[in-house]
C-alpha positions as CSV (number, residue, x, y, z in Angstrom):
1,X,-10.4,-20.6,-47.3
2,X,-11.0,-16.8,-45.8
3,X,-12.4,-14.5,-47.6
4,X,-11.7,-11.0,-47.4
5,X,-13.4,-8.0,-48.6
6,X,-11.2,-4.1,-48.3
7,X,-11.0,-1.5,-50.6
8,X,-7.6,-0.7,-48.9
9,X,-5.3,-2.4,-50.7
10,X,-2.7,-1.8,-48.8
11,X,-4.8,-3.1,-45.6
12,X,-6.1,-5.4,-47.7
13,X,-2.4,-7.4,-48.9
14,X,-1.6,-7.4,-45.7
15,X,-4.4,-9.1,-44.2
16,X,-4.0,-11.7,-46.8
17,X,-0.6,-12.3,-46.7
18,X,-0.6,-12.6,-42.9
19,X,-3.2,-14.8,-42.5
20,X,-1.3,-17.3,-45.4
21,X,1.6,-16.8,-43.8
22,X,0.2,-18.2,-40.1
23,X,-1.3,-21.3,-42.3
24,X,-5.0,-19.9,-42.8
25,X,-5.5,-19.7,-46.6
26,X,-7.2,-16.2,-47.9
27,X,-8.3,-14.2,-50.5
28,X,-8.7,-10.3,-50.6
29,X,-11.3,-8.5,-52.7
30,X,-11.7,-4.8,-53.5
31,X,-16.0,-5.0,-53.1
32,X,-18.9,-7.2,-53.0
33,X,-19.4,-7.8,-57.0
34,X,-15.7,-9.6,-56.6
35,X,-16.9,-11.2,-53.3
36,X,-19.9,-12.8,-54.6
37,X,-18.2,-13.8,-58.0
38,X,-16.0,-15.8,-56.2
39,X,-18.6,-16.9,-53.7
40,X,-20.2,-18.4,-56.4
41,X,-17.3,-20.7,-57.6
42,X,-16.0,-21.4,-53.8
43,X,-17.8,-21.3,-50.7
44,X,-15.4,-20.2,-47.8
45,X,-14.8,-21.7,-44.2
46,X,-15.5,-17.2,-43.3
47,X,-15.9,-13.9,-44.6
48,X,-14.1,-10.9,-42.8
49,X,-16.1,-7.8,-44.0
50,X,-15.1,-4.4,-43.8
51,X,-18.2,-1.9,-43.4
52,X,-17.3,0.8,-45.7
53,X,-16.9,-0.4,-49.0
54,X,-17.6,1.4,-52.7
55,X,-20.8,0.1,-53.5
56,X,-22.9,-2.4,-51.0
57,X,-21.9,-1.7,-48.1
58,X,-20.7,-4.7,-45.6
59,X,-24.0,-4.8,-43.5
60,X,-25.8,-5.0,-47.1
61,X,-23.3,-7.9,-48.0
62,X,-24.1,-9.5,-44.4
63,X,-27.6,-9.3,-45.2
64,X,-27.5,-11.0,-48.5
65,X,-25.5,-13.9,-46.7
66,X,-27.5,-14.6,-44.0
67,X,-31.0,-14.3,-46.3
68,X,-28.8,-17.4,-48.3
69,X,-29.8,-20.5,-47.2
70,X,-26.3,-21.8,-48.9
71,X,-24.5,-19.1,-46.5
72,X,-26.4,-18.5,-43.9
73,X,-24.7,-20.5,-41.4
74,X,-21.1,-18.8,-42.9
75,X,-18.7,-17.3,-39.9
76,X,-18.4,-14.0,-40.6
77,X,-16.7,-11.1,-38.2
78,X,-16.7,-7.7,-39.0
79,X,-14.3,-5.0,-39.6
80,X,-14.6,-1.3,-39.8
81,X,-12.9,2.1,-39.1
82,X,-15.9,3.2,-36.6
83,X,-16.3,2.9,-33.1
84,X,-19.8,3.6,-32.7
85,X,-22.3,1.3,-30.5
86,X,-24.4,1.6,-33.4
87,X,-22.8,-0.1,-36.0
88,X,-21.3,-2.7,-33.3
89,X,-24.6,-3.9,-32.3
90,X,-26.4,-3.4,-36.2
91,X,-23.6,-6.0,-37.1
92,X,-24.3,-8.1,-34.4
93,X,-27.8,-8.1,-34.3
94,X,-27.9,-9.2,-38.7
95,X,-26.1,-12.2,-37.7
96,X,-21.9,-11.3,-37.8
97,X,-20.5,-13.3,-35.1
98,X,-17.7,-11.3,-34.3
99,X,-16.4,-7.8,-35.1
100,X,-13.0,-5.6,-35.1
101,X,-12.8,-2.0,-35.3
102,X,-9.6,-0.5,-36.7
103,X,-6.5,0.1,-36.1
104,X,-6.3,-3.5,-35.4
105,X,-3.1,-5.7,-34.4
106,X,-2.0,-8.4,-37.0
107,X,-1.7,-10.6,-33.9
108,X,-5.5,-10.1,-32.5
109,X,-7.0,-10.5,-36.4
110,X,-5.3,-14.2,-36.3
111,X,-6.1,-14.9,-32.9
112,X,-9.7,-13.6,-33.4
113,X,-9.9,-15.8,-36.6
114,X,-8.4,-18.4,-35.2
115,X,-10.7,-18.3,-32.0
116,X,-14.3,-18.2,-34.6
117,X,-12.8,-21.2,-36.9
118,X,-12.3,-23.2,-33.1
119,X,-16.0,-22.3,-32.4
120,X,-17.5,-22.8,-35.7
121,X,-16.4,-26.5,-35.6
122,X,-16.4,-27.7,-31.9
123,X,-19.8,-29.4,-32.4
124,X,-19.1,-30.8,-35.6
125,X,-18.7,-34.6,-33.8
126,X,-22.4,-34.1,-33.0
127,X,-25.0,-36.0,-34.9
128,X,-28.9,-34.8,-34.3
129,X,-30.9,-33.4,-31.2
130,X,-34.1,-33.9,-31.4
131,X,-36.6,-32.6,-28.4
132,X,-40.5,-33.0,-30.0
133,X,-40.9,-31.3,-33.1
134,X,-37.3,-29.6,-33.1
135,X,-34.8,-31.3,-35.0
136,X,-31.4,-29.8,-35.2
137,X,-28.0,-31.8,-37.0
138,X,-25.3,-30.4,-35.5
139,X,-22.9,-31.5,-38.2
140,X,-24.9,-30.4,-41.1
141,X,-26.1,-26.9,-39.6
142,X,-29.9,-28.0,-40.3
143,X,-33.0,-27.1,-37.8
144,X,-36.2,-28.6,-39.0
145,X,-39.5,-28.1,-36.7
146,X,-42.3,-30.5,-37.2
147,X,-40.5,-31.3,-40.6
148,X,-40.3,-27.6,-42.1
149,X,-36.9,-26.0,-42.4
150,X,-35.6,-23.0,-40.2
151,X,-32.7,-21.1,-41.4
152,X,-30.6,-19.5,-38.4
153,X,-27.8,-17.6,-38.7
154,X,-24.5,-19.0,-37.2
155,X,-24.8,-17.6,-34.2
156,X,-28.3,-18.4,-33.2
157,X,-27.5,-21.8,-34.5
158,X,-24.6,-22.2,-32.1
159,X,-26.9,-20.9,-29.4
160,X,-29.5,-23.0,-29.5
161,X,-27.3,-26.0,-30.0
162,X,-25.6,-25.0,-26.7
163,X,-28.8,-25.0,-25.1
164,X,-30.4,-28.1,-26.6
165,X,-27.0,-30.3,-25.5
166,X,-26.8,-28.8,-22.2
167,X,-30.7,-29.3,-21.8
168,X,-32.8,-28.5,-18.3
169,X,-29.3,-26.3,-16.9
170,X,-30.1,-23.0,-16.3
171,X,-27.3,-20.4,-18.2
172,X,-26.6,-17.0,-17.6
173,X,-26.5,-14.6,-20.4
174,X,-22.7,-14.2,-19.4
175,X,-22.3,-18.1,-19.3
176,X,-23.5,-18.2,-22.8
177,X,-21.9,-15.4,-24.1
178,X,-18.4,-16.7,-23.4
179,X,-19.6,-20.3,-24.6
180,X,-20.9,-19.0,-27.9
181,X,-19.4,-15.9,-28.7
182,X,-15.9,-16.2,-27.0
183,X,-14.2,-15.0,-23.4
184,X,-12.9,-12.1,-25.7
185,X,-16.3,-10.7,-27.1
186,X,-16.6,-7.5,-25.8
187,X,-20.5,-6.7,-26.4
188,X,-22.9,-6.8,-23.9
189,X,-25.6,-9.6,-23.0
190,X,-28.3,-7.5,-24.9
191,X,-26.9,-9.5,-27.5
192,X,-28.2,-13.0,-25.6
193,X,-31.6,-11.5,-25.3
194,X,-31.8,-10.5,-28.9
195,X,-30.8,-13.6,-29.8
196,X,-33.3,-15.4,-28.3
197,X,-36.0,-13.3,-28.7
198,X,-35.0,-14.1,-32.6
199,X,-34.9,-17.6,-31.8
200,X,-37.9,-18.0,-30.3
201,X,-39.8,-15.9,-33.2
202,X,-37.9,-18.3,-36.1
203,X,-38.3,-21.8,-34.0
204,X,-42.2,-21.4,-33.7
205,X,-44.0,-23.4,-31.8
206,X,-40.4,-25.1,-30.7
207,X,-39.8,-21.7,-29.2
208,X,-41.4,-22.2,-26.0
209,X,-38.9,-25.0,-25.3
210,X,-36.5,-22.1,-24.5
211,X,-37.3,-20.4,-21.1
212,X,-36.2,-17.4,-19.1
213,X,-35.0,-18.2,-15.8
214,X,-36.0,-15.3,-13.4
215,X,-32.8,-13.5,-12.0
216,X,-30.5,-16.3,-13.9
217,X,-30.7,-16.4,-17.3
218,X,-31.9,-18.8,-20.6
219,X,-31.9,-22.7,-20.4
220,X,-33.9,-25.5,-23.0
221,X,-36.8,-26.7,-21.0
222,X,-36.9,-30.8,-21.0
């Protein structure tokens, strides 16, 4: 189930209806009090947020869900009317792991969807890493260190399981932006080194396992 929350209703219907109508069930809501109503009752498999909604806003929504433990892992891409770098990278860095600016085609919202949905579940076969202290289930979305839980967001999750399954190979910050975020991500690799920075603050004394690779990029030290 997709979530989606637009005051448009016009925009709104048809986001809906399209994504039903490709197979992808989804709901529409007018603003976050709907949102979080039915959040309550039904955890979805993503949220599509628009930014400028009566109310919260859809970076205040994104905060709540990624302060959640119960949601913090939730795929959730972005959508909004403005094409500033500001908002892009605000998004990005709160935890949205994708993001659209309007006008947007019907055909590049379902392949954008479809291309998260792919990503959110490709380690799902996994069972547990665990390097020292760091303890990460894939399939559950859990990261313990030295028994105490971290919560990550979806995307630092993904990243640091890329790097933990991959460990001692040395990654580019464009390697692991097309491995985690997707060939079609069009921000820059500020958003690798944000992400690891964030990482590394969140993972503690596990943080050290992740190392910068002069002139290269990131890799998980063995």
């Amino acid at each position: 189930m997709i979530y989606y929350v637009e005051d448009d209703a016009n925009i709104r219907e048809l986001v809906v209806y399209t994504l039903n109508q490709t197979g992808l069930e989804a709901k529409g809501f007018p603003d976050s009090a709907a949102f979080f109503t039915a959040l309550h009752e039904q955890k979805p498999t993503m949220a599509l947020l628009d930014i400028m909604l009566p109310g919260e806003d859809g970076l205040t929504v994104l905060k709540k869900l990624r302060a959640s433990s119960a949601t913090a892992d939730l795929p959730v891409i972005m959508i909004t009317a403005k094409g500033a770098e500001y908002d892009k990278v605000t998004g990005l860095d709160l935890g949205a792991d994708d993001y659209i600016a309007k006008p947007f085609g019907m055909a590049e919202l379902v392949a954008r969807v479809k291309a998260l949905l792919r990503r959110s579940g490709s380690s799902a076969d996994a069972e547990r890493l665990e390097r020292g202290e760091l303890t990460v289930n894939v399939k559950k979305h859990t990261v313990t260190v030295e028994g105490k839980a971290v919560t990550l967001t979806f995307k630092e999750f993904s990243l640091l399981a890329c790097l933990m399954e991959n460990e001692g190979r040395a990654f580019t910050r464009e390697q692991l932006l097309e491995s985690v975020w997707g060939y079609d991500y069009e921000g820059g690799t500020r958003t690798v080194d944000v992400h690891i920075q964030t990482l590394r603050t969140k993972l503690g004394v596990s943080g050290k396992r992740i190392e910068t690779i002069r002139g290269v990029g990131y890799r998980f030290g063995e």
